[in-house]
PDB file of N, CA, C and O in Angstrom:
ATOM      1  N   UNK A   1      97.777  94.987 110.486  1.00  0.00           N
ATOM      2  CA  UNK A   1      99.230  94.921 110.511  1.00  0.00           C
ATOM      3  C   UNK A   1      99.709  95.406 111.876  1.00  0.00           C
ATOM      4  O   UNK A   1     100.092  96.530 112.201  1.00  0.00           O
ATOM      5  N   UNK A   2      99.603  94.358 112.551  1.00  0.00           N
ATOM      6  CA  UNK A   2      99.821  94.675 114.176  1.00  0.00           C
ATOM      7  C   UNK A   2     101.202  94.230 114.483  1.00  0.00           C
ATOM      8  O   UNK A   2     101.587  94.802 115.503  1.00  0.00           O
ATOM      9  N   UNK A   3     101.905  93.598 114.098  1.00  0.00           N
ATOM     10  CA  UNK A   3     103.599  93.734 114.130  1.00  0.00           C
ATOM     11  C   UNK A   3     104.456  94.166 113.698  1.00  0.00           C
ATOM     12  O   UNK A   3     104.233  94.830 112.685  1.00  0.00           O
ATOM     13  N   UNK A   4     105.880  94.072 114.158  1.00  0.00           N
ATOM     14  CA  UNK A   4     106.982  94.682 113.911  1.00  0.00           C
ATOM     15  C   UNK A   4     107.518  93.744 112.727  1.00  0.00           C
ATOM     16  O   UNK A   4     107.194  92.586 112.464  1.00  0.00           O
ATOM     17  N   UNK A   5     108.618  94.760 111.966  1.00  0.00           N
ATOM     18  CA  UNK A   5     109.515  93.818 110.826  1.00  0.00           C
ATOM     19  C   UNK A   5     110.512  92.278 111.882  1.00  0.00           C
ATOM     20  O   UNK A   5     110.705  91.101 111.574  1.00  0.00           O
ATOM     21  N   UNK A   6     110.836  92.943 112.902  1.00  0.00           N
ATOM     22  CA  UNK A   6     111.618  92.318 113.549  1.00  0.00           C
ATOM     23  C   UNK A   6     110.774  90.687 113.622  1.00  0.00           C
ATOM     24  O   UNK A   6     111.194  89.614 113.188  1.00  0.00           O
ATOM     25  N   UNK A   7     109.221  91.036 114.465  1.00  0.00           N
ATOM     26  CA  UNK A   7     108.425  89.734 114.391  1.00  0.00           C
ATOM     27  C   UNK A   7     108.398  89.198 112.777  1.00  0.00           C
ATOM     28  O   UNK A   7     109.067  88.168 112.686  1.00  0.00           O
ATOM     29  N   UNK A   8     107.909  89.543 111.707  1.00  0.00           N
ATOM     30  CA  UNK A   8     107.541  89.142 110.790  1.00  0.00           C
ATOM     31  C   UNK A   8     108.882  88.421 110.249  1.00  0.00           C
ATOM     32  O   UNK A   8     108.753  87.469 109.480  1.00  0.00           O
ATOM     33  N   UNK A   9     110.095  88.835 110.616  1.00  0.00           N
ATOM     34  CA  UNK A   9     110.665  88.200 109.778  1.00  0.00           C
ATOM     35  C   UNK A   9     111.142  87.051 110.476  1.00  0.00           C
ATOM     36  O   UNK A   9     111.451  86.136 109.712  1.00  0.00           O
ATOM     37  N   UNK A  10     111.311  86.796 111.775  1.00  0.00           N
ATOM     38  CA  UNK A  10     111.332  85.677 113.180  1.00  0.00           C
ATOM     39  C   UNK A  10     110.076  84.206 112.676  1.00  0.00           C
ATOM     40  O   UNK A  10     109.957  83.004 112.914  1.00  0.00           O
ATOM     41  N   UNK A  11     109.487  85.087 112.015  1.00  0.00           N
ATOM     42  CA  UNK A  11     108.285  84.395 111.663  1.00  0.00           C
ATOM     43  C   UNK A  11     108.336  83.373 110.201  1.00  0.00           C
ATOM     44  O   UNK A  11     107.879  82.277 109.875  1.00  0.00           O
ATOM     45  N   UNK A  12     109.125  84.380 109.607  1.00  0.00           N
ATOM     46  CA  UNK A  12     109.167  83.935 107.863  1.00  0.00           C
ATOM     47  C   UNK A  12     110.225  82.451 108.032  1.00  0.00           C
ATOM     48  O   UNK A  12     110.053  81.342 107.526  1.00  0.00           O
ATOM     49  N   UNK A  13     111.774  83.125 109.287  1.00  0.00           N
ATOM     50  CA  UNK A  13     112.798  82.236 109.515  1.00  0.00           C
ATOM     51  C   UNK A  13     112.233  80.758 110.482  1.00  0.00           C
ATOM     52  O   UNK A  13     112.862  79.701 110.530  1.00  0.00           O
ATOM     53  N   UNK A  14     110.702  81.074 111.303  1.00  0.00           N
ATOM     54  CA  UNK A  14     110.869  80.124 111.682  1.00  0.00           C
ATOM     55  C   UNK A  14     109.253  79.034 111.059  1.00  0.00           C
ATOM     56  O   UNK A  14     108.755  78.091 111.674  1.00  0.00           O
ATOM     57  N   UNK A  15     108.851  79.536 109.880  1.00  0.00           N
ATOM     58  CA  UNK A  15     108.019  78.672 109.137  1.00  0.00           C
ATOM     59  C   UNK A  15     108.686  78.282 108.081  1.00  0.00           C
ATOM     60  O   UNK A  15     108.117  77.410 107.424  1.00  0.00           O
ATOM     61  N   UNK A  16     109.525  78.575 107.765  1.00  0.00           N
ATOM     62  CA  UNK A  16     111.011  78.133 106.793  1.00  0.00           C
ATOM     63  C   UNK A  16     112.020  77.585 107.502  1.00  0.00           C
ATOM     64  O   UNK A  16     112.837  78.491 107.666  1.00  0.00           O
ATOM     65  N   UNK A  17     112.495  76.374 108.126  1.00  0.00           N
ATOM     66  CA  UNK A  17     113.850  76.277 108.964  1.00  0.00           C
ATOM     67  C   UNK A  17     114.736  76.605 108.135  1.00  0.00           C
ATOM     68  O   UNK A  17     115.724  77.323 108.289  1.00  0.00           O
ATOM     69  N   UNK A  18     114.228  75.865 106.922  1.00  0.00           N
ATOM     70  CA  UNK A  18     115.322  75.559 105.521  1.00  0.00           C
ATOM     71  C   UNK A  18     116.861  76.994 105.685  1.00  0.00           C
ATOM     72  O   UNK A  18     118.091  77.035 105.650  1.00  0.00           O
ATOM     73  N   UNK A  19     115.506  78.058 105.890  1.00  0.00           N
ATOM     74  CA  UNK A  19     116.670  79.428 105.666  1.00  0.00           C
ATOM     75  C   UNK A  19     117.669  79.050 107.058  1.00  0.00           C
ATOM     76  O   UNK A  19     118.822  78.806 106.703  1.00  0.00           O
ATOM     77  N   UNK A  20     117.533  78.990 108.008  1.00  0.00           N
ATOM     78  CA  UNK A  20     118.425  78.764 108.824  1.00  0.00           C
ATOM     79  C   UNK A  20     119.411  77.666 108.960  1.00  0.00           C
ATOM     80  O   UNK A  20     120.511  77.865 109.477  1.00  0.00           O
ATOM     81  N   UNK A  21     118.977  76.321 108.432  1.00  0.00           N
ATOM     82  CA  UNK A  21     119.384  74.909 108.179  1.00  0.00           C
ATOM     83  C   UNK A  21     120.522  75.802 107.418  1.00  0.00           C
ATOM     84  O   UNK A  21     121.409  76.444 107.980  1.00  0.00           O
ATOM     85  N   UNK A  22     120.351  75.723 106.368  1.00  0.00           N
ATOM     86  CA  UNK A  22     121.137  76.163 105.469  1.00  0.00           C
ATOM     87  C   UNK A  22     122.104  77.893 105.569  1.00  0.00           C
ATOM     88  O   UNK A  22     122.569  78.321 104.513  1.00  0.00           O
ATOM     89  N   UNK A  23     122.304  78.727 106.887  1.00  0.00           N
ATOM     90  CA  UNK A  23     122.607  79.703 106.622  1.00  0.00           C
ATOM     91  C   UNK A  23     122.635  81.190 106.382  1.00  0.00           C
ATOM     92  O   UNK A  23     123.234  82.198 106.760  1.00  0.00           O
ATOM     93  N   UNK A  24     121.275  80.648 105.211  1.00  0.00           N
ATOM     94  CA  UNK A  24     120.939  82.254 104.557  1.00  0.00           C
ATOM     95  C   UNK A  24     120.356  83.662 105.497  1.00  0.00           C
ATOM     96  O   UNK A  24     119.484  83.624 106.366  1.00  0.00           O
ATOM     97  N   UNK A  25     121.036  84.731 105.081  1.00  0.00           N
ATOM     98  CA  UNK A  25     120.263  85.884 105.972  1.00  0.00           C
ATOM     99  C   UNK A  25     119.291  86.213 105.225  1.00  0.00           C
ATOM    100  O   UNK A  25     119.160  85.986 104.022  1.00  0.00           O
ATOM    101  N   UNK A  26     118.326  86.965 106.205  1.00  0.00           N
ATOM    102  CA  UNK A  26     116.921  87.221 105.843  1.00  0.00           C
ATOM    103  C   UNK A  26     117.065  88.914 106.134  1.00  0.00           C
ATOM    104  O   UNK A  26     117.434  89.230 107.265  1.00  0.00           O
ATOM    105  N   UNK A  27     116.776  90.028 105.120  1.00  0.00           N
ATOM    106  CA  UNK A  27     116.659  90.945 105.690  1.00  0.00           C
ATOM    107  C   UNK A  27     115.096  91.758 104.965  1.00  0.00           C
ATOM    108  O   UNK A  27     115.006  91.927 103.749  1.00  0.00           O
ATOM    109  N   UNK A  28     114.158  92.117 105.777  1.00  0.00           N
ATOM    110  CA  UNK A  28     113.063  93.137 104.826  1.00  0.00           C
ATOM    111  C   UNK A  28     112.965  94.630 105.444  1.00  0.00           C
ATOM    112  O   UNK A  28     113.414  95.217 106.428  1.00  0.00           O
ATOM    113  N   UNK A  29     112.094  94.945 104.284  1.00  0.00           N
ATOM    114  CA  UNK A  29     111.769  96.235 104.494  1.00  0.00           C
ATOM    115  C   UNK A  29     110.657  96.513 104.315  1.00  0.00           C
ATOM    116  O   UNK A  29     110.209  95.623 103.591  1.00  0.00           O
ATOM    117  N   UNK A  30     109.789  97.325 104.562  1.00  0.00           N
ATOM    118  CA  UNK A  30     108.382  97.727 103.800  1.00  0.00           C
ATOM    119  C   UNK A  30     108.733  98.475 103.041  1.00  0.00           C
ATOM    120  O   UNK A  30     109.734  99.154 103.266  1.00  0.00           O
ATOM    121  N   UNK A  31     108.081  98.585 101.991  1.00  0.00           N
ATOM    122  CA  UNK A  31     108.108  99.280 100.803  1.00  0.00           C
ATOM    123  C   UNK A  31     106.633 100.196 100.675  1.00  0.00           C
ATOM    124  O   UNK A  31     105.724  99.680 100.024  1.00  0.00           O
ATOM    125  N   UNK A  32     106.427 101.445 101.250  1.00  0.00           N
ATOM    126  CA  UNK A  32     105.546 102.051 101.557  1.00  0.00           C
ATOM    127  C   UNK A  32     104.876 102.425 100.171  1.00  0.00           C
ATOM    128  O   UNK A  32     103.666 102.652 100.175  1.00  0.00           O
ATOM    129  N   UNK A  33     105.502 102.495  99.126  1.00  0.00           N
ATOM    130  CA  UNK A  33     104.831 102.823  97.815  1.00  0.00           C
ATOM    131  C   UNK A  33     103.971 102.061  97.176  1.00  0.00           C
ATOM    132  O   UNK A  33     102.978 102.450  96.562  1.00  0.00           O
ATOM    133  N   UNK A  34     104.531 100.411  97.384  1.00  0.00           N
ATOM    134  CA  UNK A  34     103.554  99.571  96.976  1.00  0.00           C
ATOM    135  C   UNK A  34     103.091  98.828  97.918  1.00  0.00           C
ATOM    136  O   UNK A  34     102.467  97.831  97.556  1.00  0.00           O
ATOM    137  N   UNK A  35     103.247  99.074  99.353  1.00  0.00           N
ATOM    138  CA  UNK A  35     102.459  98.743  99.997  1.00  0.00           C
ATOM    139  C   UNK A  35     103.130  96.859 100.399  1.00  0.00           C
ATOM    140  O   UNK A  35     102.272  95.991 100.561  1.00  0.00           O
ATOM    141  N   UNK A  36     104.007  96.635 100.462  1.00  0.00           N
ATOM    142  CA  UNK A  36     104.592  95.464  99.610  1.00  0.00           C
ATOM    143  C   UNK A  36     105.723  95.036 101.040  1.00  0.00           C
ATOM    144  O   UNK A  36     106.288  96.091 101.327  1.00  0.00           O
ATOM    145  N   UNK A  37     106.184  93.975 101.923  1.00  0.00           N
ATOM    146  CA  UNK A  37     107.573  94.043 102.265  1.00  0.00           C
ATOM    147  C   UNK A  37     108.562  93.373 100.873  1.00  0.00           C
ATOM    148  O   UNK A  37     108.135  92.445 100.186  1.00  0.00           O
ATOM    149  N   UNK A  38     109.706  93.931 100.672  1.00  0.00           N
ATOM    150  CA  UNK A  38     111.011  93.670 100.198  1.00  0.00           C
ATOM    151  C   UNK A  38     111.350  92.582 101.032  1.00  0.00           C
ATOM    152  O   UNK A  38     110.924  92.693 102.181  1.00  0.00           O
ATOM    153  N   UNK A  39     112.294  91.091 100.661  1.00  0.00           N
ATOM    154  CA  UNK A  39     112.817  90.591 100.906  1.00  0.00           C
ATOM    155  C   UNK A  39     113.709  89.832 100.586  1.00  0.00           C
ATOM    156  O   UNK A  39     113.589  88.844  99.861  1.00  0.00           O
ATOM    157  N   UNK A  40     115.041  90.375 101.292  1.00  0.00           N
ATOM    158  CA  UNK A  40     116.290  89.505 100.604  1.00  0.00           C
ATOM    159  C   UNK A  40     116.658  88.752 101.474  1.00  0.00           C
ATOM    160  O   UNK A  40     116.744  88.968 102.682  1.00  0.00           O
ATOM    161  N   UNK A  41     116.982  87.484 100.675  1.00  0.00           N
ATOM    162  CA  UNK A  41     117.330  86.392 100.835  1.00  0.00           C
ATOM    163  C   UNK A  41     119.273  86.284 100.558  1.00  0.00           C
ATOM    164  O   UNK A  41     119.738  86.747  99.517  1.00  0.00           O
ATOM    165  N   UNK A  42     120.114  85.694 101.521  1.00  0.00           N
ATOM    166  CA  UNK A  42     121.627  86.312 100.634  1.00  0.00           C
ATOM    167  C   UNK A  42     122.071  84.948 101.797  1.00  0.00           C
ATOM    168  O   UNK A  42     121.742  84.732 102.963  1.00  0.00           O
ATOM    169  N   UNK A  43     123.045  84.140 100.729  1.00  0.00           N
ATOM    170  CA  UNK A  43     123.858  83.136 101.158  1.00  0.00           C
ATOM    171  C   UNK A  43     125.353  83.545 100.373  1.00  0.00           C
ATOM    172  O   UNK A  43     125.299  83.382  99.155  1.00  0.00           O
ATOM    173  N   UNK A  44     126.609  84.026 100.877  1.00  0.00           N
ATOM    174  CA  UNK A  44     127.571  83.728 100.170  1.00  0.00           C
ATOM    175  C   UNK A  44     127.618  84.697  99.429  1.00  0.00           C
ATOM    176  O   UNK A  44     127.756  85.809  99.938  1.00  0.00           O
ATOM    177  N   UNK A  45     127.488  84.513  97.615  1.00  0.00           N
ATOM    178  CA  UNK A  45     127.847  85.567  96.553  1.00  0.00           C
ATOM    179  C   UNK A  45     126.034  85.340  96.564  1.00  0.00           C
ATOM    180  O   UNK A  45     125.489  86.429  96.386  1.00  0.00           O
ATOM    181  N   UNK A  46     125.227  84.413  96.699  1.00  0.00           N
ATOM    182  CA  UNK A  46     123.997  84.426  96.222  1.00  0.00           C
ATOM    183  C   UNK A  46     122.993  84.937  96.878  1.00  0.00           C
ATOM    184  O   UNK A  46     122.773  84.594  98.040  1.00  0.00           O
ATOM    185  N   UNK A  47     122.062  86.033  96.093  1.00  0.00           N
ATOM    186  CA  UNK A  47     121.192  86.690  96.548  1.00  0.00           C
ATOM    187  C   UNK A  47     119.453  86.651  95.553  1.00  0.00           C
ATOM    188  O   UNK A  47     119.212  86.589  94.348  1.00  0.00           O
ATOM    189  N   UNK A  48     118.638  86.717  96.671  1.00  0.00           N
ATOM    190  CA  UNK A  48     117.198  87.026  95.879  1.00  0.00           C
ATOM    191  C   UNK A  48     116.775  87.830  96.362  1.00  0.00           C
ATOM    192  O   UNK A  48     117.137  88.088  97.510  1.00  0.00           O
ATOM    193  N   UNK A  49     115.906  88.526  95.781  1.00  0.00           N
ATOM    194  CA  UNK A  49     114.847  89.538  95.775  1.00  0.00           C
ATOM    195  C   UNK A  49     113.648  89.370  95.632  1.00  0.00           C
ATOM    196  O   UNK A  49     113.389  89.434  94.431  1.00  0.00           O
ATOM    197  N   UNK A  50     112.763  89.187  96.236  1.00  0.00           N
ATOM    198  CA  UNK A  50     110.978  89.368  96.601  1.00  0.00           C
ATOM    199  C   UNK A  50     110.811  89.994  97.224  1.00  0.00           C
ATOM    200  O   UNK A  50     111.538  90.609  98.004  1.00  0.00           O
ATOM    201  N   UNK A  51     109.160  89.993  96.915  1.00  0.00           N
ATOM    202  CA  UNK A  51     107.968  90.726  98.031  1.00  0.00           C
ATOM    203  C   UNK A  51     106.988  90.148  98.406  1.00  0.00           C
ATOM    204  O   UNK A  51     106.363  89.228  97.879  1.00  0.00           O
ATOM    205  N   UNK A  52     106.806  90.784  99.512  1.00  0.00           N
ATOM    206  CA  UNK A  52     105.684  89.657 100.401  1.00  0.00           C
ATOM    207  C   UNK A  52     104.566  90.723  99.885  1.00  0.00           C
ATOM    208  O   UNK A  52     105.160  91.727  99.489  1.00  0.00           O
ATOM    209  N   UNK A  53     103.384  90.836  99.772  1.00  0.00           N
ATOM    210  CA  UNK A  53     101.818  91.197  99.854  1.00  0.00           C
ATOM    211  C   UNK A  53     101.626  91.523 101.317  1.00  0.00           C
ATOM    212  O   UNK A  53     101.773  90.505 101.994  1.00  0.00           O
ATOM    213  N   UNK A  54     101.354  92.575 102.021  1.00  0.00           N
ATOM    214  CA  UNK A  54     101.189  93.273 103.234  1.00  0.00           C
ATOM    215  C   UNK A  54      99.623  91.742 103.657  1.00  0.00           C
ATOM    216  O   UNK A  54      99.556  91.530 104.868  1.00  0.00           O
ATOM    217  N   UNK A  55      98.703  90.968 102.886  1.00  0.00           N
ATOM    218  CA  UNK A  55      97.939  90.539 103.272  1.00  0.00           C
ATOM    219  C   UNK A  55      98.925  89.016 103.501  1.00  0.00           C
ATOM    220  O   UNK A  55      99.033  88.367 104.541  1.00  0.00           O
ATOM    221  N   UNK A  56      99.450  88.789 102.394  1.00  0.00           N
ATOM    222  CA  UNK A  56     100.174  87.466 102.418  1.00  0.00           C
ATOM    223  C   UNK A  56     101.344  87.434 104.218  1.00  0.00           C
ATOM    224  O   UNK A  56     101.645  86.505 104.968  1.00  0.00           O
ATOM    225  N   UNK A  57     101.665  88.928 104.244  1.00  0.00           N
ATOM    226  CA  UNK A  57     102.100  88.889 105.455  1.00  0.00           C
ATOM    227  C   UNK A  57     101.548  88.946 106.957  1.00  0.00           C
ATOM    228  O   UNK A  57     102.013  88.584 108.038  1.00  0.00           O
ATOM    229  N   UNK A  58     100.523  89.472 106.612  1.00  0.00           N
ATOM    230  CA  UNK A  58      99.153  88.733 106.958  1.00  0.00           C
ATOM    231  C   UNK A  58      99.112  87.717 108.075  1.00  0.00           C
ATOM    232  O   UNK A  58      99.207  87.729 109.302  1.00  0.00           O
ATOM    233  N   UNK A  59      98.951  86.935 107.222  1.00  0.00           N
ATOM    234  CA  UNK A  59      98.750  85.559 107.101  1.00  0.00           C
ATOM    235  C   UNK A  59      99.976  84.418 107.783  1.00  0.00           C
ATOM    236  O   UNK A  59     100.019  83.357 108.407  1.00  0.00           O
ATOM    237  N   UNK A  60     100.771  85.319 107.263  1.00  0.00           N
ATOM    238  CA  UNK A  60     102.000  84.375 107.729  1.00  0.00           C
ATOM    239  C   UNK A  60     102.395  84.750 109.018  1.00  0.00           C
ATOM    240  O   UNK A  60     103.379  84.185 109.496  1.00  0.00           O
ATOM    241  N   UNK A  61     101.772  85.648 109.702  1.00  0.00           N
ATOM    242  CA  UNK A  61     102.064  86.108 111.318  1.00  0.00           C
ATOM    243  C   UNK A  61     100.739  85.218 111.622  1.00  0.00           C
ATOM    244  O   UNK A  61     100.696  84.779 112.771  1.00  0.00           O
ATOM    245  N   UNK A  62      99.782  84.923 110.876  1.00  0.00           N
ATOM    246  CA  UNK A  62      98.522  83.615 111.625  1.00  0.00           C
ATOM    247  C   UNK A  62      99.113  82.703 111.442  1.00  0.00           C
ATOM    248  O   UNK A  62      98.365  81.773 111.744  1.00  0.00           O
ATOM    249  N   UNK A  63     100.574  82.102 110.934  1.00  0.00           N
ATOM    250  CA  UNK A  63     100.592  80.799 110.914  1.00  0.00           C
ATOM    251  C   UNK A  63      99.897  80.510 109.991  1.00  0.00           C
ATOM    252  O   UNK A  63      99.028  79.690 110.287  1.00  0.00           O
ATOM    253  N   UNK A  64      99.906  80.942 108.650  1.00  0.00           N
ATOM    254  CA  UNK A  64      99.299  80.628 107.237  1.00  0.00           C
ATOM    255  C   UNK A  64     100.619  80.782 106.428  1.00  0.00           C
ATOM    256  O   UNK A  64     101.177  81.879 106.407  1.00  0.00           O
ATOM    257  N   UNK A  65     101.232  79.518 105.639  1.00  0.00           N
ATOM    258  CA  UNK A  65     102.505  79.514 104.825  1.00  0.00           C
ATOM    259  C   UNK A  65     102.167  80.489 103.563  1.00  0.00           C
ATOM    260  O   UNK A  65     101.049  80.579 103.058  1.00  0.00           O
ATOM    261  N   UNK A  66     102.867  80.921 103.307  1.00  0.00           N
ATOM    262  CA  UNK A  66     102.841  82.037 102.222  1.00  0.00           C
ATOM    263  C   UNK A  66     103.503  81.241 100.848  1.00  0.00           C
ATOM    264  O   UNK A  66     104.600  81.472 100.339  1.00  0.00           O
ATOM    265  N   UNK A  67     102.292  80.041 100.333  1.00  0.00           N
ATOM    266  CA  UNK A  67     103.047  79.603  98.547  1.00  0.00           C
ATOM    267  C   UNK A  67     104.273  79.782  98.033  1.00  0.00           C
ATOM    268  O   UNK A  67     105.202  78.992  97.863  1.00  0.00           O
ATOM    269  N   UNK A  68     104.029  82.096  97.578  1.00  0.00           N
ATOM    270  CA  UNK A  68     104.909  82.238  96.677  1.00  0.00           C
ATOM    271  C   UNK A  68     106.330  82.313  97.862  1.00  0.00           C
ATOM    272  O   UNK A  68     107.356  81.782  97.436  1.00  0.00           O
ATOM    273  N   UNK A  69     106.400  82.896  99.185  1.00  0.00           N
ATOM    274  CA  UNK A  69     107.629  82.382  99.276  1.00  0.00           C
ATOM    275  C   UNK A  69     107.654  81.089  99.521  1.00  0.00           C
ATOM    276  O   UNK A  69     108.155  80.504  98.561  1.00  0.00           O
ATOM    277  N   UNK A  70     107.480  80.693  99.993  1.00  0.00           N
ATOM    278  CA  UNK A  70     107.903  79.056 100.190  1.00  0.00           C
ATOM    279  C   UNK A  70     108.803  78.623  99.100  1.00  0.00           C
ATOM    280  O   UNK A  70     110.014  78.421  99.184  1.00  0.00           O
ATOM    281  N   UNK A  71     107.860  78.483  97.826  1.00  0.00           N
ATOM    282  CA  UNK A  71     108.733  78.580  96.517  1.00  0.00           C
ATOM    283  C   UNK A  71     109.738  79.239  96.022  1.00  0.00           C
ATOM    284  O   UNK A  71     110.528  78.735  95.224  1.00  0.00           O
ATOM    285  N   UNK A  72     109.811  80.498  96.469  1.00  0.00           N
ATOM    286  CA  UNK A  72     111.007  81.516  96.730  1.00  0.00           C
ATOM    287  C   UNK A  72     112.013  81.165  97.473  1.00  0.00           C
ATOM    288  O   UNK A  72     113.059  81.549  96.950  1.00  0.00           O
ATOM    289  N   UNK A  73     112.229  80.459  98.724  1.00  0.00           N
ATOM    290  CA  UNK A  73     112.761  80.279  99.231  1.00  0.00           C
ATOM    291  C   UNK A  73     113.868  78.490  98.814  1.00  0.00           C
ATOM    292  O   UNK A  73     115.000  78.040  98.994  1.00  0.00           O
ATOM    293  N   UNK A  74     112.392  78.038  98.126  1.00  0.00           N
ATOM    294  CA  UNK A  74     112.812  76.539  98.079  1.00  0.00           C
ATOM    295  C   UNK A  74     114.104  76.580  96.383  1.00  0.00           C
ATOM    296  O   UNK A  74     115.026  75.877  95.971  1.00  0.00           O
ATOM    297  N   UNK A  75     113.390  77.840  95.928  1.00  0.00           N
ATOM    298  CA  UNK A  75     114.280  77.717  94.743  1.00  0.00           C
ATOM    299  C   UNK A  75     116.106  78.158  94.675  1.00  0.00           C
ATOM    300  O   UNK A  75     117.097  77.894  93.994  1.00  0.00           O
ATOM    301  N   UNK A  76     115.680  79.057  95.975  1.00  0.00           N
ATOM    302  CA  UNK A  76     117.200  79.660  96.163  1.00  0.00           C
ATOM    303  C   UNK A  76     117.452  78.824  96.909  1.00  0.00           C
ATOM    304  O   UNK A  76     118.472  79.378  97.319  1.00  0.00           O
ATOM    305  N   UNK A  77     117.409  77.811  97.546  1.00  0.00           N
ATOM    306  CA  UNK A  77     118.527  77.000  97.881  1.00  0.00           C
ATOM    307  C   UNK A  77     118.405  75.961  97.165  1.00  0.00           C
ATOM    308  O   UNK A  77     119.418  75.275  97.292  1.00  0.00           O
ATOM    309  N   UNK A  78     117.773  75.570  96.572  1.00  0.00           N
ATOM    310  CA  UNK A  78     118.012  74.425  95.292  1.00  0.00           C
ATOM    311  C   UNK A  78     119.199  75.405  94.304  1.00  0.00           C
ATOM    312  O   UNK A  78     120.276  74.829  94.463  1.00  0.00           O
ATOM    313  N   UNK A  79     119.375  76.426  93.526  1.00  0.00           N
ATOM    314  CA  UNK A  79     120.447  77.197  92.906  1.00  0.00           C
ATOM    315  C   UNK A  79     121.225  77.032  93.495  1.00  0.00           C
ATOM    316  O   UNK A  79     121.961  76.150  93.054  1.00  0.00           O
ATOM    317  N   UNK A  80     121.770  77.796  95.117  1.00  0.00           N
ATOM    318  CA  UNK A  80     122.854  77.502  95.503  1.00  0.00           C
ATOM    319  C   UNK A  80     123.313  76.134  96.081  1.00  0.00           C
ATOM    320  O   UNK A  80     124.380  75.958  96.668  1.00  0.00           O
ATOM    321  N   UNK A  81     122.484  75.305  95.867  1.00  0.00           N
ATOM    322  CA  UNK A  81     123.006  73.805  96.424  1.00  0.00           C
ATOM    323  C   UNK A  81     123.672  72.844  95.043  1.00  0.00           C
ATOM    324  O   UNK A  81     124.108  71.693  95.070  1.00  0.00           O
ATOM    325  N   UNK A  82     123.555  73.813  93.856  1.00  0.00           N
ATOM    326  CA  UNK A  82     123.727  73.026  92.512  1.00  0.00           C
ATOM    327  C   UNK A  82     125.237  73.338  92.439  1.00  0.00           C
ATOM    328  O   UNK A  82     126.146  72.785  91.820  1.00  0.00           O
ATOM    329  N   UNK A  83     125.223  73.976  92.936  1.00  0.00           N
ATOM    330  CA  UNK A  83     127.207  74.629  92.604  1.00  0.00           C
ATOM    331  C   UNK A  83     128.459  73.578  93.132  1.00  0.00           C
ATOM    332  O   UNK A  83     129.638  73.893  92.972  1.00  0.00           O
TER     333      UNK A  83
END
């Protein structure tokens, strides 16, 4: 875990355009208890909540897409695009 939150999340916004296409802020945190980053996702009134896996984040600073967000990401703007 050789980067900053600042990189990782530059990273999440730019293997996802979608979040930017569309708006949404990205903010995380590490969560030192479980070892875990927090990440909210917030467009408008609409907000999500996940966590990345310190390995899944990993991965996604190699340029390895991370599944569960992807899907995380793809679902909150499918919700707020239904309104």
């Amino acid at each position: 875990m050789g980067y900053t939150h600042v990189a990782l999340k530059d990273k999440i916004i730019q293997m996802y355009p979608e979040i930017a296409q569309n708006g949404i802020a990205v903010s995380l945190n590490f969560n030192e208890e479980l070892k875990t980053y927090d990440i909210k996702l917030k467009k408008d009134v609409h907000e999500l909540k996940t966590h990345l896996e310190a390995k899944d984040a990993d991965e996604c600073m190699d340029g390895r897409m991370c599944v569960h967000l992807g899907v995380q990401v793809k679902e909150f703007i499918d919700n707020f695009k239904q309104e």
